[in-house]
VMD Tcl script that builds the backbone (N, CA, C; Angstrom):
set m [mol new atoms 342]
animate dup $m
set s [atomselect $m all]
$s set {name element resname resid chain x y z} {
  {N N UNK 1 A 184.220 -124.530 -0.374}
  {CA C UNK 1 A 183.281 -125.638 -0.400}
  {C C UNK 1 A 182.468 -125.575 -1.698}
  {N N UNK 2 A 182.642 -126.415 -2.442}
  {CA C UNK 2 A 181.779 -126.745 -3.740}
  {C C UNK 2 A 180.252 -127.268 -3.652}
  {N N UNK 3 A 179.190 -126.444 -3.996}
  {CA C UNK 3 A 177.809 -126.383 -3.633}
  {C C UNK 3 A 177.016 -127.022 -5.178}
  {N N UNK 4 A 176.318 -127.761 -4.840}
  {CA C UNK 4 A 175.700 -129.116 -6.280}
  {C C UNK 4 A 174.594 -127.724 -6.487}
  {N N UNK 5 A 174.153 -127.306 -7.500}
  {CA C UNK 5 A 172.399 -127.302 -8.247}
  {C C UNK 5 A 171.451 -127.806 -8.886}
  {N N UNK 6 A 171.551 -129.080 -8.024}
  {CA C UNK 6 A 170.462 -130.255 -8.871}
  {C C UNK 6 A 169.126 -129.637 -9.288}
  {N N UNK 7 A 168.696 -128.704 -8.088}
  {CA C UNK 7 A 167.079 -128.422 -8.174}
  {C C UNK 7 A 166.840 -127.279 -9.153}
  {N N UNK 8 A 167.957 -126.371 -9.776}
  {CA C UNK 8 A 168.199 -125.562 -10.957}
  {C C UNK 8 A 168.074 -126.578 -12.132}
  {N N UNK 9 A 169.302 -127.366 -11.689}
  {CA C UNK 9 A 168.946 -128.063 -13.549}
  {C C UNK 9 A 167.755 -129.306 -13.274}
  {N N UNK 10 A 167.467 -129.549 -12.290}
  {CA C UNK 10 A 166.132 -130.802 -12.642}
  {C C UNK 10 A 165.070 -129.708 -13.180}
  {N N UNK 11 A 165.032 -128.683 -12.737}
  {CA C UNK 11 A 163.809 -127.622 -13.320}
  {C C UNK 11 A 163.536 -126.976 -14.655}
  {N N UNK 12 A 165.084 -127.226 -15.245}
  {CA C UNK 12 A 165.037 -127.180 -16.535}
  {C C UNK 12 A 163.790 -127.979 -17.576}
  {N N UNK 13 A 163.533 -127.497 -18.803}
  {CA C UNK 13 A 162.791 -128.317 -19.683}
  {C C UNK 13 A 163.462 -128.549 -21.165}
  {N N UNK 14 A 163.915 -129.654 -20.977}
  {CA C UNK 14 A 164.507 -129.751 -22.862}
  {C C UNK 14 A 163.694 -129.068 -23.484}
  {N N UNK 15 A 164.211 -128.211 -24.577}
  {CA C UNK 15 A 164.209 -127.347 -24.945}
  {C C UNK 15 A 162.894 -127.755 -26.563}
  {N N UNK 16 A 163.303 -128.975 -26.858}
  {CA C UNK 16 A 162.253 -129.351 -27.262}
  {C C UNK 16 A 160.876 -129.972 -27.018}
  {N N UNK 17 A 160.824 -130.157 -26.209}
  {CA C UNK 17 A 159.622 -130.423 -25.011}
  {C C UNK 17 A 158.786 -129.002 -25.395}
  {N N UNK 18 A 159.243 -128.304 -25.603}
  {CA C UNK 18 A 158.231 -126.631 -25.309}
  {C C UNK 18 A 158.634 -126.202 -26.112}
  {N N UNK 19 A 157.236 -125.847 -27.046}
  {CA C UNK 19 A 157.125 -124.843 -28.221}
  {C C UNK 19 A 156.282 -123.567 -28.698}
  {N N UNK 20 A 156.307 -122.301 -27.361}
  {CA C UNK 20 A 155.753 -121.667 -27.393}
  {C C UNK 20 A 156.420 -120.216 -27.773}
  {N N UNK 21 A 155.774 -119.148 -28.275}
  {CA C UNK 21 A 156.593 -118.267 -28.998}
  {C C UNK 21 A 156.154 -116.668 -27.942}
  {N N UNK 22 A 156.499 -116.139 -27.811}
  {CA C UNK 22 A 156.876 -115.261 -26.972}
  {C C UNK 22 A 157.473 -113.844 -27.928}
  {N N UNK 23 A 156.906 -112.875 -27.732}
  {CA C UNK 23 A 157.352 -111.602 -27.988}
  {C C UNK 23 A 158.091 -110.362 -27.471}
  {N N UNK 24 A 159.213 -110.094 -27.054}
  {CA C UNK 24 A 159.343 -108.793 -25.932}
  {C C UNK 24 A 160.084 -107.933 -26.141}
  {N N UNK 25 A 159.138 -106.912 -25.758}
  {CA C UNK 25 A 159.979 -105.106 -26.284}
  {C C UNK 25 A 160.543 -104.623 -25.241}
  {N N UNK 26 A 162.048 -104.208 -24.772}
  {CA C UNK 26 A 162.456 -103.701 -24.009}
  {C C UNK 26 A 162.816 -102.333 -24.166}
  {N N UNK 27 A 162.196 -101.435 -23.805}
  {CA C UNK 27 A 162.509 -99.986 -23.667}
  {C C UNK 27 A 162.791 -99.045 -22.530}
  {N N UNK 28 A 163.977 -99.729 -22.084}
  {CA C UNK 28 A 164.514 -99.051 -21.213}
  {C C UNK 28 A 166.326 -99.893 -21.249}
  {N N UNK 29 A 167.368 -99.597 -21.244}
  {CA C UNK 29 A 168.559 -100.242 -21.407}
  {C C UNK 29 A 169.684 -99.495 -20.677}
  {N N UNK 30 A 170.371 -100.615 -19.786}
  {CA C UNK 30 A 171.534 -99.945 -19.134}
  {C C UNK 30 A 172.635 -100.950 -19.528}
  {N N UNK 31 A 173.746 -100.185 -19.548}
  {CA C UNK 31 A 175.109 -100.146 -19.902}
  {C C UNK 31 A 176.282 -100.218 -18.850}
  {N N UNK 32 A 176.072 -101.367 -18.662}
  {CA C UNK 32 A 177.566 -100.840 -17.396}
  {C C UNK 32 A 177.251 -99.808 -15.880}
  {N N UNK 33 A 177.854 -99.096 -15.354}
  {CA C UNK 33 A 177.206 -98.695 -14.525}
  {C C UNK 33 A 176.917 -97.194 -15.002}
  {N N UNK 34 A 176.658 -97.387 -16.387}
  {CA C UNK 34 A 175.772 -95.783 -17.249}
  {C C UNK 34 A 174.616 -95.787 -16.710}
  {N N UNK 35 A 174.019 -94.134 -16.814}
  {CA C UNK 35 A 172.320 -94.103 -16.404}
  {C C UNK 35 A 171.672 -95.087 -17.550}
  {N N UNK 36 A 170.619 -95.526 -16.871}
  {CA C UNK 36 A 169.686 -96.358 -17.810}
  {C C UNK 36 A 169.111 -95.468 -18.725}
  {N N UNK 37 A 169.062 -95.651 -20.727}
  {CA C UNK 37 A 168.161 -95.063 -21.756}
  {C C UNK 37 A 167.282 -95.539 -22.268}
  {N N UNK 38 A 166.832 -94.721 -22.687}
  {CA C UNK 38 A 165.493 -95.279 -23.643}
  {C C UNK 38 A 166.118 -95.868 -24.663}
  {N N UNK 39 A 164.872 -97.118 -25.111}
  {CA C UNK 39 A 165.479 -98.292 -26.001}
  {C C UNK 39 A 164.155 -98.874 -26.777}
  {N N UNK 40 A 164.397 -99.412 -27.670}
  {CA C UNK 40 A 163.552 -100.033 -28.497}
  {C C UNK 40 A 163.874 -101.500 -28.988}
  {N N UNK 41 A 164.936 -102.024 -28.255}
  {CA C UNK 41 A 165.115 -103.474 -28.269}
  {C C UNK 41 A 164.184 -104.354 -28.263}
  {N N UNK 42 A 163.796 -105.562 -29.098}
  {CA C UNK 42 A 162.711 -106.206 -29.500}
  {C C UNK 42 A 163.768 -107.875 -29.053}
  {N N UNK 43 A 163.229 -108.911 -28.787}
  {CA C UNK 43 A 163.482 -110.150 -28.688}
  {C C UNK 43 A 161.741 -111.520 -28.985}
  {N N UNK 44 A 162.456 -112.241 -29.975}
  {CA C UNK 44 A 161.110 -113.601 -30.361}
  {C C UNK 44 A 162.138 -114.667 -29.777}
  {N N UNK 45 A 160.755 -115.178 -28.910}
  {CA C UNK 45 A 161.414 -116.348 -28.597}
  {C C UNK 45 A 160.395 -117.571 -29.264}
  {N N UNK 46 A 161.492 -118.162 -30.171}
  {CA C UNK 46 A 160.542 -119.051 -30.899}
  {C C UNK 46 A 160.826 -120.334 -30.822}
  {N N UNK 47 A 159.882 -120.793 -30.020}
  {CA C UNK 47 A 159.784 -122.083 -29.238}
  {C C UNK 47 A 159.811 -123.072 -30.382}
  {N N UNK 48 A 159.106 -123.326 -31.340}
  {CA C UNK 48 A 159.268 -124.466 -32.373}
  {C C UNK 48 A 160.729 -124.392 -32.856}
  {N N UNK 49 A 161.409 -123.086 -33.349}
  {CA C UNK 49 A 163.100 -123.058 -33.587}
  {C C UNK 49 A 163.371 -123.655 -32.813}
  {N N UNK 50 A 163.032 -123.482 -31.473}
  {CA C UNK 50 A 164.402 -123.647 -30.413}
  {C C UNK 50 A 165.232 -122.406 -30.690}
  {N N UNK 51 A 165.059 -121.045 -30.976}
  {CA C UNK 51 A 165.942 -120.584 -31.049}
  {C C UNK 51 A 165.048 -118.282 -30.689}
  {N N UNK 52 A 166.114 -117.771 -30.005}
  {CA C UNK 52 A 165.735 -116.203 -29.770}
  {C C UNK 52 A 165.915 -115.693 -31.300}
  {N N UNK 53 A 165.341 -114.521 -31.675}
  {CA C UNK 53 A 166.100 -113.808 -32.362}
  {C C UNK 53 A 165.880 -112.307 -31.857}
  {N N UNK 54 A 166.833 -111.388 -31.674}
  {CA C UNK 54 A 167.258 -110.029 -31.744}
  {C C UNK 54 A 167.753 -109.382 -32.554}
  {N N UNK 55 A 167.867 -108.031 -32.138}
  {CA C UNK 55 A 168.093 -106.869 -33.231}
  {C C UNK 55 A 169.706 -107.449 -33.924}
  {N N UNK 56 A 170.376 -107.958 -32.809}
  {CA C UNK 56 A 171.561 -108.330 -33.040}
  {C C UNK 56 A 171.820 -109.940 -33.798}
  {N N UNK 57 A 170.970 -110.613 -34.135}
  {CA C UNK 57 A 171.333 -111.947 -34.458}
  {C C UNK 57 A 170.094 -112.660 -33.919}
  {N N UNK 58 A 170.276 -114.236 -34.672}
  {CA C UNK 58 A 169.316 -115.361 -34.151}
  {C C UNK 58 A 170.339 -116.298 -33.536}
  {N N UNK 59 A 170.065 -116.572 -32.350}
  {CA C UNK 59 A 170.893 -117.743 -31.285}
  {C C UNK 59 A 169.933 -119.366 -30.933}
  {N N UNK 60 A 170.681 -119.997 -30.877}
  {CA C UNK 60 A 169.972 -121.321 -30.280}
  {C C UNK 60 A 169.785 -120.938 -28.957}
  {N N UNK 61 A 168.716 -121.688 -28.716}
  {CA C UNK 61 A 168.106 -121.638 -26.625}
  {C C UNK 61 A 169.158 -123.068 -26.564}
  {N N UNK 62 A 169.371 -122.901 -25.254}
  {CA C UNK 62 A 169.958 -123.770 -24.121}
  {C C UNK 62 A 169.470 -124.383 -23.621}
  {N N UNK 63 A 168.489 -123.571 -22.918}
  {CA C UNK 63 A 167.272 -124.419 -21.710}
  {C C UNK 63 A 166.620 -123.242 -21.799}
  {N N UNK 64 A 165.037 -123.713 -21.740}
  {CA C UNK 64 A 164.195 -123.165 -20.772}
  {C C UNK 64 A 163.428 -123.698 -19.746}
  {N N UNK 65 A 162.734 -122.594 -18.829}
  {CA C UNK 65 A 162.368 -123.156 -17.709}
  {C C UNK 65 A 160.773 -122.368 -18.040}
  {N N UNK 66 A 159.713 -122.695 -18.304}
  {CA C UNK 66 A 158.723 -122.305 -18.347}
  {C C UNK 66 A 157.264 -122.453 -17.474}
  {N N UNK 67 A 157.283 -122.317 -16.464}
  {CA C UNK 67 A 155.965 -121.835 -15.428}
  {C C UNK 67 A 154.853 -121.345 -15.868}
  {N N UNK 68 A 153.974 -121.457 -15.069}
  {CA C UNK 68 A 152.878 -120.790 -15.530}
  {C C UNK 68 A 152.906 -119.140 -15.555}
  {N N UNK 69 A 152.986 -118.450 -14.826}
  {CA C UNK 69 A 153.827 -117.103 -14.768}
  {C C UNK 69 A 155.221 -116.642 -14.954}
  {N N UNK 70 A 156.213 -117.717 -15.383}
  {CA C UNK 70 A 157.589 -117.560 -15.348}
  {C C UNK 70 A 157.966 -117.683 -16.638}
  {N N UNK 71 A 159.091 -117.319 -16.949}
  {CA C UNK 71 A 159.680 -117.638 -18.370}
  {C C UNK 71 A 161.154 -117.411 -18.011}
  {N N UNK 72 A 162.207 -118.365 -18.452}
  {CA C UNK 72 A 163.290 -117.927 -18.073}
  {C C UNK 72 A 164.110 -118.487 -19.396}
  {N N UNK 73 A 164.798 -118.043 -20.499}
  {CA C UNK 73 A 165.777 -118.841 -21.521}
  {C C UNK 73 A 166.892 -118.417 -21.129}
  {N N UNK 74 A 167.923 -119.468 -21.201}
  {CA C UNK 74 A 169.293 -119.353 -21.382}
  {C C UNK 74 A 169.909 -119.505 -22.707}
  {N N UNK 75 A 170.105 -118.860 -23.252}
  {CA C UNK 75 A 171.405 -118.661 -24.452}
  {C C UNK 75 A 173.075 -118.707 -24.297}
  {N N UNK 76 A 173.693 -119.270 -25.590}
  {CA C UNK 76 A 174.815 -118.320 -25.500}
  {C C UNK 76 A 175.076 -117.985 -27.472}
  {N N UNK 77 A 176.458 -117.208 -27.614}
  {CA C UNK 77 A 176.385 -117.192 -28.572}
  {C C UNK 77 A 178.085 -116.940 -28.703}
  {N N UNK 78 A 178.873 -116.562 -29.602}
  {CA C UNK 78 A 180.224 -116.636 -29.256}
  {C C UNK 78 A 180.565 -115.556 -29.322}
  {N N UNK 79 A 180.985 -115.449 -27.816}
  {CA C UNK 79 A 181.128 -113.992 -26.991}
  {C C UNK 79 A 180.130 -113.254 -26.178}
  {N N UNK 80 A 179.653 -114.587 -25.882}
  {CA C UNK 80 A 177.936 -113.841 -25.242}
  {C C UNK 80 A 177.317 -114.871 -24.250}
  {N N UNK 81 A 176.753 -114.466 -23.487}
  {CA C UNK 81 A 176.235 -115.828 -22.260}
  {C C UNK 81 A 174.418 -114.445 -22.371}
  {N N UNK 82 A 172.823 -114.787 -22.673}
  {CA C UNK 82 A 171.637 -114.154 -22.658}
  {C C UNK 82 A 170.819 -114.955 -21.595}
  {N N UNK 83 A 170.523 -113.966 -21.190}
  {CA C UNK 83 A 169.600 -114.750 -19.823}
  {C C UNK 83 A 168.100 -113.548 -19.978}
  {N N UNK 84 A 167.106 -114.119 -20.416}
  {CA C UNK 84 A 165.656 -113.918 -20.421}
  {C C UNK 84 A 164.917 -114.129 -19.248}
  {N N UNK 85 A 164.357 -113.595 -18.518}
  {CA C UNK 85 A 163.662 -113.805 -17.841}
  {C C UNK 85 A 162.182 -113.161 -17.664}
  {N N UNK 86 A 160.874 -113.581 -17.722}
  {CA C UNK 86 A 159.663 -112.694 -17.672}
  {C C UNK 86 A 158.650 -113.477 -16.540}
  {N N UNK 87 A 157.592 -112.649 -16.302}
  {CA C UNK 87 A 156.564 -112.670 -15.991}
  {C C UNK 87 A 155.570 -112.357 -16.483}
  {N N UNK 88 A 154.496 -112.422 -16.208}
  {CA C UNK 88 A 153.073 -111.734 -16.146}
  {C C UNK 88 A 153.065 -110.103 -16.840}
  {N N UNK 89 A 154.102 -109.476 -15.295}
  {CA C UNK 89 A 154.350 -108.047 -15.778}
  {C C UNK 89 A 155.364 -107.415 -16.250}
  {N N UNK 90 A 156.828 -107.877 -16.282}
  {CA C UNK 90 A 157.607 -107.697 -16.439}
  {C C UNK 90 A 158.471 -108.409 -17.506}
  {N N UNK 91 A 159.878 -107.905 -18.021}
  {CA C UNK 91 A 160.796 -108.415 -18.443}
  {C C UNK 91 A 161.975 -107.930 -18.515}
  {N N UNK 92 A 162.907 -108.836 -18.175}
  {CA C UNK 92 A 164.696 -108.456 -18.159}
  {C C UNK 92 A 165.273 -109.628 -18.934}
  {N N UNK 93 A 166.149 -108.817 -19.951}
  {CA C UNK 93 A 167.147 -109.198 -20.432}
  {C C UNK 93 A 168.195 -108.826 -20.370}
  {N N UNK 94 A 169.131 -109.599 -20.060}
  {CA C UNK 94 A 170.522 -109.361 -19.968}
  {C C UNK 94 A 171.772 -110.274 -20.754}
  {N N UNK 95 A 172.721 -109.410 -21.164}
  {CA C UNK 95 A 173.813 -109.861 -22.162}
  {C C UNK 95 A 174.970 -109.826 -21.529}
  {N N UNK 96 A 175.921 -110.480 -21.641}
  {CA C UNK 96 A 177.164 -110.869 -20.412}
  {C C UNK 96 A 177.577 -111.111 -21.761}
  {N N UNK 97 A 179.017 -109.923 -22.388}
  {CA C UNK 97 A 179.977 -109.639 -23.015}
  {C C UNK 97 A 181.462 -110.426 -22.751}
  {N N UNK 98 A 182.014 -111.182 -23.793}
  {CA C UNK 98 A 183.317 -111.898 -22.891}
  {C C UNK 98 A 184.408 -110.282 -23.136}
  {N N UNK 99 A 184.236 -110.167 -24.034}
  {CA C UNK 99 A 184.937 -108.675 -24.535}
  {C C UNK 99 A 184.727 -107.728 -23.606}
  {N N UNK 100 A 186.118 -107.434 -23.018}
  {CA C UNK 100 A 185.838 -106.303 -21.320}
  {C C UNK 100 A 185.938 -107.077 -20.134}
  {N N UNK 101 A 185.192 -107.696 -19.743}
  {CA C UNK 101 A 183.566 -107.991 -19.928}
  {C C UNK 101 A 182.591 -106.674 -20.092}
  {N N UNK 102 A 181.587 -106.954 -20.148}
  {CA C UNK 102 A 180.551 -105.862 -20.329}
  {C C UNK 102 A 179.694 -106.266 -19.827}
  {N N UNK 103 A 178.639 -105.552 -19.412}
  {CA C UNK 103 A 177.307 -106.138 -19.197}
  {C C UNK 103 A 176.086 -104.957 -19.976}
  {N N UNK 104 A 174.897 -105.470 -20.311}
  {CA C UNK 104 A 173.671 -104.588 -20.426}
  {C C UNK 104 A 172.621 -105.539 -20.264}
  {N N UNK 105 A 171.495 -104.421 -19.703}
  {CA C UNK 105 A 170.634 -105.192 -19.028}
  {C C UNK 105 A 168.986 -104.589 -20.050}
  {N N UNK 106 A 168.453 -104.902 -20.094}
  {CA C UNK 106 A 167.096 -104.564 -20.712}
  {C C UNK 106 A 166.222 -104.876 -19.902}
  {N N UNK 107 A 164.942 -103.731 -19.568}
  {CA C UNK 107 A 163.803 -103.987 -18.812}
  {C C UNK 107 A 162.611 -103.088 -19.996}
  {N N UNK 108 A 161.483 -104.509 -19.930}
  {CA C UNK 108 A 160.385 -104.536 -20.678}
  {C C UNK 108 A 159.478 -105.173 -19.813}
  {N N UNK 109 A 158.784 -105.823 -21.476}
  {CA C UNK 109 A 157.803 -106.721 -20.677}
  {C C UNK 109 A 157.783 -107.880 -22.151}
  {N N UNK 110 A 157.038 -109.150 -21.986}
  {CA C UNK 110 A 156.865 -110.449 -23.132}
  {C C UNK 110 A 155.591 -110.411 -23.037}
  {N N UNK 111 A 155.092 -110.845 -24.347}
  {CA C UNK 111 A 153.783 -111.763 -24.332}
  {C C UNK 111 A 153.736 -112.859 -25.425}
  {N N UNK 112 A 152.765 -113.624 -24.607}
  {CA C UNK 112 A 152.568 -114.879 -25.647}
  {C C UNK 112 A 152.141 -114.824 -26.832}
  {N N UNK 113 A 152.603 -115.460 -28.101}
  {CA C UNK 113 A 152.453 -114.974 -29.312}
  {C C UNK 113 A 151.670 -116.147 -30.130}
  {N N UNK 114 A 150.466 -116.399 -30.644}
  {CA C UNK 114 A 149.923 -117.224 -31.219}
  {C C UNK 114 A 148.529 -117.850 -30.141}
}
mol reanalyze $m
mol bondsrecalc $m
mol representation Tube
mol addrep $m
């Protein structure tokens, strides 16, 4: 049975609609089903670009969904599907590898920048 997600994508916000910039250090990183390490992974999310940048590259955003406590960007990049997600206290990032597949996950935290 094929299931609709209207109330996912009506919640979306064009991406230019929202131009706020966001900072987040993730230091902690797991690999597959490796123990989780220490990490120093950094991500800007820069809302006037429209676009993340990481240690690894600068990507266009997709969508975001921005709440008052929530933050969620979707990316992709070629060979890559990034899913951001924060709060208040927290932050996870995660990278979905087409190569393998792979996965790694990053747990930090964001803050608002400006």
């Amino acid at each position: 049975m094929m299931r609709s997600i209207p109330i996912a994508i009506a919640a979306l916000t064009p991406v230019g609609a929202w131009a706020t910039d966001y900072s987040c250090n993730f230091n902690m990183e797991c690999y597959e089903d490796e123990a989780c390490a220490d990490s120093n992974f950094t991500v800007e999310v820069r809302g006037d670009e429209e676009k993340i940048a990481t240690d690894f590259g600068t990507f266009p955003i997709l969508a975001i969904r921005n709440e008052e406590n929530r933050l969620t960007v979707f990316v992709t990049s070629d060979g890559a599907v990034y899913l951001l997600s924060a709060s208040d206290t927290a932050a996870r990032f995660t990278a979905h590898i087409t190569d393998g597949p792979q996965a790694i996950n990053y747990l930090g935290t964001c803050e608002k920048v400006g």
